[in-house]
Structures are given as C-alpha cells and as structure tokens.
C-alpha atoms as a printed R data frame, in Angstrom:
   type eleno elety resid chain resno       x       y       z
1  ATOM     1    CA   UNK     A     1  -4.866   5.482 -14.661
2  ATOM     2    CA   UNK     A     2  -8.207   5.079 -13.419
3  ATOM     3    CA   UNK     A     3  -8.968   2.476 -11.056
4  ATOM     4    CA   UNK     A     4 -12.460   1.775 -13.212
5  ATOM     5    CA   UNK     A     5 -10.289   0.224 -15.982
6  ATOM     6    CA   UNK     A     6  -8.255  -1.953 -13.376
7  ATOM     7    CA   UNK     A     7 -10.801  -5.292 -13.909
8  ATOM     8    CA   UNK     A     8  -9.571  -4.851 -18.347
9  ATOM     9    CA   UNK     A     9  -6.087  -4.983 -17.341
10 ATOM    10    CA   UNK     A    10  -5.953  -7.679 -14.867
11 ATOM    11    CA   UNK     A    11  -8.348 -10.075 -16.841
12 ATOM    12    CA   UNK     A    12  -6.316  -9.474 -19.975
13 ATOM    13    CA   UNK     A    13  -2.159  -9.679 -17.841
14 ATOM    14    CA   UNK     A    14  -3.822 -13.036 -15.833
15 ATOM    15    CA   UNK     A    15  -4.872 -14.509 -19.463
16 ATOM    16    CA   UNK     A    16  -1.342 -13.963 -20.736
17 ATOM    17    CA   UNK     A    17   0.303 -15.370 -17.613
18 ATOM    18    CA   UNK     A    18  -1.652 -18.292 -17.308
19 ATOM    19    CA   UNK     A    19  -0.730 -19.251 -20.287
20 ATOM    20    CA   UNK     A    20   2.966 -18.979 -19.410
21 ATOM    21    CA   UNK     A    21   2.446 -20.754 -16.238
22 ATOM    22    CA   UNK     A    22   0.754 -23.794 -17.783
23 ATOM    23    CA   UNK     A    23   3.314 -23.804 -20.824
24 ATOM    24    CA   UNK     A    24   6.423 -23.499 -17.963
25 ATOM    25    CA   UNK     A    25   4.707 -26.344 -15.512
26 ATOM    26    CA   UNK     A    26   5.008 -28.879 -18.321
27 ATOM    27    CA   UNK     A    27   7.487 -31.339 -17.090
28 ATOM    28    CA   UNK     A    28  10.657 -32.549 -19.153
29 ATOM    29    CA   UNK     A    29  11.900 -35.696 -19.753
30 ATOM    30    CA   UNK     A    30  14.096 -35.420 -16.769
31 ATOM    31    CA   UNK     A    31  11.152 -34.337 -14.306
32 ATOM    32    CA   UNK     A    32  12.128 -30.699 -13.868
33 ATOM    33    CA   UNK     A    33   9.700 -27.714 -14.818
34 ATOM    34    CA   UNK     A    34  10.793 -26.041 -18.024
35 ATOM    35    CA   UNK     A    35  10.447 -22.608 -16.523
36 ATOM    36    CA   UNK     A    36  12.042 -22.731 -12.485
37 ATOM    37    CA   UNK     A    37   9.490 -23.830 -10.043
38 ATOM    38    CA   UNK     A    38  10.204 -20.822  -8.199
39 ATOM    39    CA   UNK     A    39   9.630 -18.250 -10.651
40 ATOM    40    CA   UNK     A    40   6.075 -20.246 -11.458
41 ATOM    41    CA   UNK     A    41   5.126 -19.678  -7.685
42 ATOM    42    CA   UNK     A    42   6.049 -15.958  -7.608
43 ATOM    43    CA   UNK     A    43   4.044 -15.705 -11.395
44 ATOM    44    CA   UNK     A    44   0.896 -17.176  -9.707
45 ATOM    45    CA   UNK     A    45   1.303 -15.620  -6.969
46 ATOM    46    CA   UNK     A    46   1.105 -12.317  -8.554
47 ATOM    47    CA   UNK     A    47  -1.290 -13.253 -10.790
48 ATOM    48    CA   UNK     A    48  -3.359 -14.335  -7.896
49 ATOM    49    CA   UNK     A    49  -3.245 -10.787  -6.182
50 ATOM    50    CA   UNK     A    50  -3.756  -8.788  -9.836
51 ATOM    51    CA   UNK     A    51  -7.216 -10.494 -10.340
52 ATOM    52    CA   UNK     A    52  -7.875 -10.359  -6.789
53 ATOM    53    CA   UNK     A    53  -8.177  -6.902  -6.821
54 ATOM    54    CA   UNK     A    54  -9.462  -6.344 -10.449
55 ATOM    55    CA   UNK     A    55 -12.282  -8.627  -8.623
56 ATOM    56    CA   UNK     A    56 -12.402  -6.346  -6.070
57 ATOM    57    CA   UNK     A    57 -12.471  -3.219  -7.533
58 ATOM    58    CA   UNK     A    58 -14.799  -3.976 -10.052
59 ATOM    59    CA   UNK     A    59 -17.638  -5.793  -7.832
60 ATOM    60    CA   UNK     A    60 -16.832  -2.524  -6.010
61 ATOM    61    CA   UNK     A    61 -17.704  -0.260  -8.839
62 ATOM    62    CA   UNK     A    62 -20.668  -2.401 -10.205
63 ATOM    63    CA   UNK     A    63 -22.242  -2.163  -6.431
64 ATOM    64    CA   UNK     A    64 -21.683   1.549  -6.589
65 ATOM    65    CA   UNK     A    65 -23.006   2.261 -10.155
66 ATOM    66    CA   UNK     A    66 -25.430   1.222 -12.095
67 ATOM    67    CA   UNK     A    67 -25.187  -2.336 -13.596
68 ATOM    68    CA   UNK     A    68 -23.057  -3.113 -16.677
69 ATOM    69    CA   UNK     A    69 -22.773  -6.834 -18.103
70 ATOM    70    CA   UNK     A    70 -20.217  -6.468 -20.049
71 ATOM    71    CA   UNK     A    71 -18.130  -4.806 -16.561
72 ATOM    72    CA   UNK     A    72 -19.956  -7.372 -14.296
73 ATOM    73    CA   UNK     A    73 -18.361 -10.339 -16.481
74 ATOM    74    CA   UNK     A    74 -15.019  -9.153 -16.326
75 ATOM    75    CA   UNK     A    75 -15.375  -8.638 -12.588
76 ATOM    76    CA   UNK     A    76 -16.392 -12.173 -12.227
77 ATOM    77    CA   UNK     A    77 -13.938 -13.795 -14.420
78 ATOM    78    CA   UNK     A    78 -11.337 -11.991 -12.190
79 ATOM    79    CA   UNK     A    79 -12.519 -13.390  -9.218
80 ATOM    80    CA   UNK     A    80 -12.603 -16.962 -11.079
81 ATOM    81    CA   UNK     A    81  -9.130 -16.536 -12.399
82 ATOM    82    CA   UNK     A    82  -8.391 -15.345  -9.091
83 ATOM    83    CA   UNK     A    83  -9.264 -18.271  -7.122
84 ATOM    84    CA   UNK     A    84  -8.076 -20.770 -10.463
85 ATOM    85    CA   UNK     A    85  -4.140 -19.420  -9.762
86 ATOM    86    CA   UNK     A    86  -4.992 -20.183  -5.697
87 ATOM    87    CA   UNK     A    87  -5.593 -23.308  -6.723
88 ATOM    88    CA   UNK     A    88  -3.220 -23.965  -9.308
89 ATOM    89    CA   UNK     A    89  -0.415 -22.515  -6.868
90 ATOM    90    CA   UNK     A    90  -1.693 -25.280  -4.504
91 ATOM    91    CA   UNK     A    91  -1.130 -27.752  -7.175
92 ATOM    92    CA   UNK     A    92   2.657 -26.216  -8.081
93 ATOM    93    CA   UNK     A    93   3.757 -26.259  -4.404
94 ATOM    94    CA   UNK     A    94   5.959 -29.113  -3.534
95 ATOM    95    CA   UNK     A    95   5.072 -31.257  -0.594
C-alpha cells in the first residue's frame, strides 16, 4: 500500500467507527454503555491515532506536491476527526 492513499482510508475507517462509538455510548435504562466503556476508549483511541496520521501524512504530501483540493480536504477532515475522538475520549473517560 502506498502511504499517499493513507488520508482515504483513515477518513473513511474513522467515519465508520464514529458511528459505532456514538451508537455504543448511548446509555441504557440502567446507566451502563451498551457497548463496554472500555472497548469505547480503546475504539477512540485508535481512531484518534488512524486520523492522526492520515492528517499527517497527507498535510505531508500536499506540502511536498503540488496542491490538490480534493486531497487537501481529506487531510483536513482527518485532522478534525482527529482532534473530535480527543475530545470525545475526554468526554467517555470516567472521573
């Protein structure tokens, strides 16, 4: 695999887990999670590294190469995912 295509596959793998993480952090009627709250912190914490570097790698690439839109918004949706799971593993974290 080339590392170019990286930014594709981590927007498109976040998308898919966010959506699992915000379906699983819906509470029950007996105030538990109705996925583990441990598996939703390892989730977004993965999540949170994946579009970290697809952020990475493709600012990377659109600083080296010539400027592409289409590769430039998929970088920066990365690093907005990217700092949305930070924030949304904040949130999950007991206190």
């Amino acid at each position: 695999m080339k590392t170019i295509n990286f930014p594709y596959i981590a927007l498109a793998l976040s998308a898919f887990l966010l959506l699992l993480i915000v379906k699983g952090s819906q509470l029950s009627s007996d105030g538990n999670t109705q996925i583990p709250l441990l598996t939703l912190l390892v989730v977004n914490e993965f999540s949170f590294f994946v579009t970290a570097i697809g952020a990475y790698i493709g600012i990377k690439q659109c600083l080296a190469t010539s400027f592409k839109s289409s590769y430039a918004l998929v970088s920066i949706l990365c690093l907005i995912f990217s700092v949305g799971f930070m924030l949304m593993g904040i949130k999950l974290w007991p206190l």
